[in-house]
Kinemage of the C-alpha trace (Angstrom):
@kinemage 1
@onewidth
@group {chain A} dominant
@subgroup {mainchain}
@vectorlist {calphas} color= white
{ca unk a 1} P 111.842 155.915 91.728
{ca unk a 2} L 113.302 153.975 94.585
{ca unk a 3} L 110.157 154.558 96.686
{ca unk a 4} L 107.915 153.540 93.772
{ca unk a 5} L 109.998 150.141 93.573
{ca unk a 6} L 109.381 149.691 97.517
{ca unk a 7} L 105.973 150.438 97.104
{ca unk a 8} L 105.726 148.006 94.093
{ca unk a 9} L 107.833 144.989 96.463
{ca unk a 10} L 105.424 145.516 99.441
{ca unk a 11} L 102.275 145.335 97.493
{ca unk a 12} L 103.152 141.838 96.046
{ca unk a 13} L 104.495 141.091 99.191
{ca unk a 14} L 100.459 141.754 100.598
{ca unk a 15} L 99.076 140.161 97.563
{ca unk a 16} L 101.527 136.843 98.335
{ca unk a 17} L 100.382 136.342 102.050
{ca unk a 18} L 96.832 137.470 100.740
{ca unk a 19} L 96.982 134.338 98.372
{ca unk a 20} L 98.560 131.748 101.048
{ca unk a 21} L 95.951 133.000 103.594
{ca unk a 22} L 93.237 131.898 101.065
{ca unk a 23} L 94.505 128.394 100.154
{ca unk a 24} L 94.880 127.695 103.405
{ca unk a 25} L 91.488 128.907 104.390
{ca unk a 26} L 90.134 126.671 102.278
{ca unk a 27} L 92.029 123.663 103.389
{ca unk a 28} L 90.447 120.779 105.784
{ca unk a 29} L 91.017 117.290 106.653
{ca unk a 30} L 92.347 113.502 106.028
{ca unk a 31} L 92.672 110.366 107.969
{ca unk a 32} L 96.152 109.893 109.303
{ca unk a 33} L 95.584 106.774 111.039
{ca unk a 34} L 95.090 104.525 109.254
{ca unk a 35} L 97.372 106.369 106.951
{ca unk a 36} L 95.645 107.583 103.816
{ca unk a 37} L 96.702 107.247 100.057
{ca unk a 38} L 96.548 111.155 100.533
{ca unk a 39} L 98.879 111.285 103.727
{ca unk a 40} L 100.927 109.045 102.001
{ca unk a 41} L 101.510 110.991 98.916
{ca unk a 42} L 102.495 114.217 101.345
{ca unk a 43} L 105.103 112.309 103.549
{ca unk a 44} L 106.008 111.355 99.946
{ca unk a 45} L 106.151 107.145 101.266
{ca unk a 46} L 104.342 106.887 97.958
{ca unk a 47} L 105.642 109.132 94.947
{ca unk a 48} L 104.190 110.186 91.526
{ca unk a 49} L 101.189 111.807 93.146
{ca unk a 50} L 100.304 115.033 91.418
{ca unk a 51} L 99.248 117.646 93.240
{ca unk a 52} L 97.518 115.563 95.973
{ca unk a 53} L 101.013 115.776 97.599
{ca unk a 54} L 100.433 119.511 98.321
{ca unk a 55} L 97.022 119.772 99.833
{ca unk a 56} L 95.936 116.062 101.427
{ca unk a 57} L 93.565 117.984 103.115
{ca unk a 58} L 91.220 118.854 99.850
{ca unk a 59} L 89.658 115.601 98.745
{ca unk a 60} L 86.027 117.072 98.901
{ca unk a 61} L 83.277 115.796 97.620
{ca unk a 62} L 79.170 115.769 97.591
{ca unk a 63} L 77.929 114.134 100.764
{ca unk a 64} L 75.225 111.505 100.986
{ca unk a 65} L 77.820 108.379 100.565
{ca unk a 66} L 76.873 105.464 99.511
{ca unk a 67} L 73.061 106.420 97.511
{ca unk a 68} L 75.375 110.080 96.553
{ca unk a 69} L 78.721 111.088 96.562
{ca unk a 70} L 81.910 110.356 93.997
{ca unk a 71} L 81.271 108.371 91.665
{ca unk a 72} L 82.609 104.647 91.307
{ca unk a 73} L 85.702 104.373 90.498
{ca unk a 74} L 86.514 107.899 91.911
{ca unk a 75} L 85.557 107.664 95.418
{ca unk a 76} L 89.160 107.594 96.534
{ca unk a 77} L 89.643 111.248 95.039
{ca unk a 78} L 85.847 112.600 96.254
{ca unk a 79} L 85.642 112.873 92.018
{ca unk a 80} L 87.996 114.748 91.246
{ca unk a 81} L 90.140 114.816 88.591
{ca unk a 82} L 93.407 116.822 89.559
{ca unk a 83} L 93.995 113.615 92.159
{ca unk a 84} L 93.010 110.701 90.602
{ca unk a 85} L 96.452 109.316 91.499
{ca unk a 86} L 94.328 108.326 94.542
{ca unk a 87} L 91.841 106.559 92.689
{ca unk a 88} L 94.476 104.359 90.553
{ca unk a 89} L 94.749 101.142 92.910
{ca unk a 90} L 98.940 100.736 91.645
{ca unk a 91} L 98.377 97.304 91.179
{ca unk a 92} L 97.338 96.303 94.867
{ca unk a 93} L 100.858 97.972 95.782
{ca unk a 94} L 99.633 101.210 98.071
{ca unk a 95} L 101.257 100.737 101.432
{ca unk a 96} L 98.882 98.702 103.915
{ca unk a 97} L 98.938 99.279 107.597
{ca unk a 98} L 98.572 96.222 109.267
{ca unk a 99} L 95.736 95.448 111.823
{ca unk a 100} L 93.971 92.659 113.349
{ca unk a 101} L 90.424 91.759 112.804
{ca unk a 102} L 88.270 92.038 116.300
{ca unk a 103} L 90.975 94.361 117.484
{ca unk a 104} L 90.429 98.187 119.118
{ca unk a 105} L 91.824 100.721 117.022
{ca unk a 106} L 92.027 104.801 117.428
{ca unk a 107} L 90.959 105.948 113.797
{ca unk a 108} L 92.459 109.696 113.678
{ca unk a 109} L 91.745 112.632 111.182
{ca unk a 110} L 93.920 115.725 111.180
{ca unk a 111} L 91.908 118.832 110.489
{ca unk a 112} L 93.409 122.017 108.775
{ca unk a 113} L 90.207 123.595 108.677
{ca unk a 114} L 87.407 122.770 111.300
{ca unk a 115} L 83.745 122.475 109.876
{ca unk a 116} L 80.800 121.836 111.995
{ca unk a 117} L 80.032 118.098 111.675
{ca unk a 118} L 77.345 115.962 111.332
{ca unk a 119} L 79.483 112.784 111.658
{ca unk a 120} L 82.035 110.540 110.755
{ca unk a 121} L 81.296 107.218 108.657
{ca unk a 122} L 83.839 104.088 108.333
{ca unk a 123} L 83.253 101.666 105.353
{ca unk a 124} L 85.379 98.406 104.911
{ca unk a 125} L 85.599 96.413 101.266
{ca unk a 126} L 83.385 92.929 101.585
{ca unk a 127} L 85.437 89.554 101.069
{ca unk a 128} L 86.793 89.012 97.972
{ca unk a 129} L 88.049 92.664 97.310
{ca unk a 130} L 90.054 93.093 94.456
{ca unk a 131} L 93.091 95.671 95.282
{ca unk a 132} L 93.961 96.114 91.908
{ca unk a 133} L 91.021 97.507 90.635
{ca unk a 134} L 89.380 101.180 91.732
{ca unk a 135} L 87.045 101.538 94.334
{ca unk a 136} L 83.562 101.425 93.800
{ca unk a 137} L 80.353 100.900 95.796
{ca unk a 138} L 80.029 97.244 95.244
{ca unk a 139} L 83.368 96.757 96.650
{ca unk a 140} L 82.074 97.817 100.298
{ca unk a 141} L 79.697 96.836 102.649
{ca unk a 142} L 76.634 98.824 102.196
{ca unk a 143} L 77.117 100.111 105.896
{ca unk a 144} L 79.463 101.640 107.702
{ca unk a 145} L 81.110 99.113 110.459
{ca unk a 146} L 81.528 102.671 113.156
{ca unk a 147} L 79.749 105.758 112.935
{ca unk a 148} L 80.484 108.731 115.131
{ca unk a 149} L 77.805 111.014 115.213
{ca unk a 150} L 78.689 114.711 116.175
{ca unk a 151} L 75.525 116.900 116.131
{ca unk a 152} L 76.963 119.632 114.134
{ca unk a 153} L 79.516 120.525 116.536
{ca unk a 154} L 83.074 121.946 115.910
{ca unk a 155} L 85.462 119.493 116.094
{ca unk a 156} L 89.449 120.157 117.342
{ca unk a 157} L 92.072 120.171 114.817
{ca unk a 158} L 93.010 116.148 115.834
{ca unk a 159} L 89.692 114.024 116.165
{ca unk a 160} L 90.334 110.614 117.238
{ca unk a 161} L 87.679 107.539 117.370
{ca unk a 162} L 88.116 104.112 119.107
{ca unk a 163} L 86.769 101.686 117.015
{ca unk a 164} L 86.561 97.990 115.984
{ca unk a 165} L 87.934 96.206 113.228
{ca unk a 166} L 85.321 93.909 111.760
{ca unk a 167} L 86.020 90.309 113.199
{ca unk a 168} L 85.466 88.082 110.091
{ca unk a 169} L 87.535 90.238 107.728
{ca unk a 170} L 91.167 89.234 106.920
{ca unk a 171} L 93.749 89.751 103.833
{ca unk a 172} L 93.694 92.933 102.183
{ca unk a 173} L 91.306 95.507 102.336
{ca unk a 174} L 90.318 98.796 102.012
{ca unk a 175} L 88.934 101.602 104.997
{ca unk a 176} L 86.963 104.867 103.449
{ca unk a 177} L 86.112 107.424 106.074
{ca unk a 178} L 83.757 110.137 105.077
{ca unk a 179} L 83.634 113.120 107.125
{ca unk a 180} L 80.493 114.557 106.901
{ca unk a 181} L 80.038 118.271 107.564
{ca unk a 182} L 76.967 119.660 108.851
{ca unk a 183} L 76.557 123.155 107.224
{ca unk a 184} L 77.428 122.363 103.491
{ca unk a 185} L 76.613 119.716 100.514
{ca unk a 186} L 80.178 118.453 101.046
{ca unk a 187} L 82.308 115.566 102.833
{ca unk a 188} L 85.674 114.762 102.858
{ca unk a 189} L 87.054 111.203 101.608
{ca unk a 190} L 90.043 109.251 103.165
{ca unk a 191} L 90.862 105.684 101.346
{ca unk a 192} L 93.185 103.607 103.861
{ca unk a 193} L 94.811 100.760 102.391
{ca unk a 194} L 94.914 97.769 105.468
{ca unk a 195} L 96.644 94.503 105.974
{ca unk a 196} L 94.221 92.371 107.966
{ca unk a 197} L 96.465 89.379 107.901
């Protein structure tokens, strides 16, 4: 009986690894600098965020961005659903990092799981944004202000990209970075809430 118990402990034991080995197979990437709405949810700077908190790593969604992709209003989630606390704007309240227009910056992504790339796209909102409302296409200018192309290469686990701010952009805005991998349909989606006062 005792052995049959063992048996029974170690087998759930193997199926419990077996399960965390998946999920975190199937984990990828965010922007950490600027910091995301999804890195800010898992340092937990910004609470009530569903299960985005978890996995800040897993806001995929169809590539193509801007003529495909999320859809308005859910870009900041890559469409879906289970973390559309990402997509709800808080009233203009997410936590901006500041920066200064016309200044160098070193955009960084963390990568849980690396994916041959095709490239990474940065998108700013246009003049005027409105903060309080969620993100849609006509919020952004229709191209991206830096674009790092990659070739389909395999990046590290930490990419990092020196970049411009735009010079004639100040107040509040909003940075999406798409990751866009090279061997599926699929990108990732960062929105970074910045202070360009």
């Amino acid at each position: 009986m005792r052995k049959r118990i063992s048996a029974a402990v170690v087998g759930l034991g193997i199926v419990g690894v077996s399960l965390l080995s998946t999920s975190s197979a199937s984990s990828h990437g965010y922007s950490d600098a600027p910091i995301s709405r999804q890195a800010l949810c898992a340092n937990h700077t910004v609470t009530d965020c569903g299960a985005i908190q978890y996995e800040p790593q897993s806001v995929e969604g169809p590539k193509g961005f801007p003529a495909a992709g999320p859809a308005d209003g859910k870009i900041c989630s890559g469409g879906h659903d289970g973390f559309a606390q990402l997509d709800d704007p808080r009233g203009g309240k997410w936590p901006g990092t500041k920066l200064a227009a016309g200044q160098g910056y070193t955009f960084s992504w963390r990568l849980t799981a690396r994916h041959a790339t095709t490239d990474f796209e940065y998108f700013i909102t246009k003049d005027g944004y409105d903060p309080t409302k969620p993100l849609t296409r006509a919020d952004l200018e229709p191209q991206p202000f830096m674009t790092v192309p990659m070739g389909g290469v395999q990046p590290g686990s930490t990419v990092q990209h020196q970049g411009t701010i735009p010079t004639q952009k100040s107040g509040r805005h909003l940075i999406l970075g798409v990751w866009n991998i090279a061997d599926t349909g699929n990108a990732f989606y960062a929105c970074s809430d910045v202070d360009l006062s």
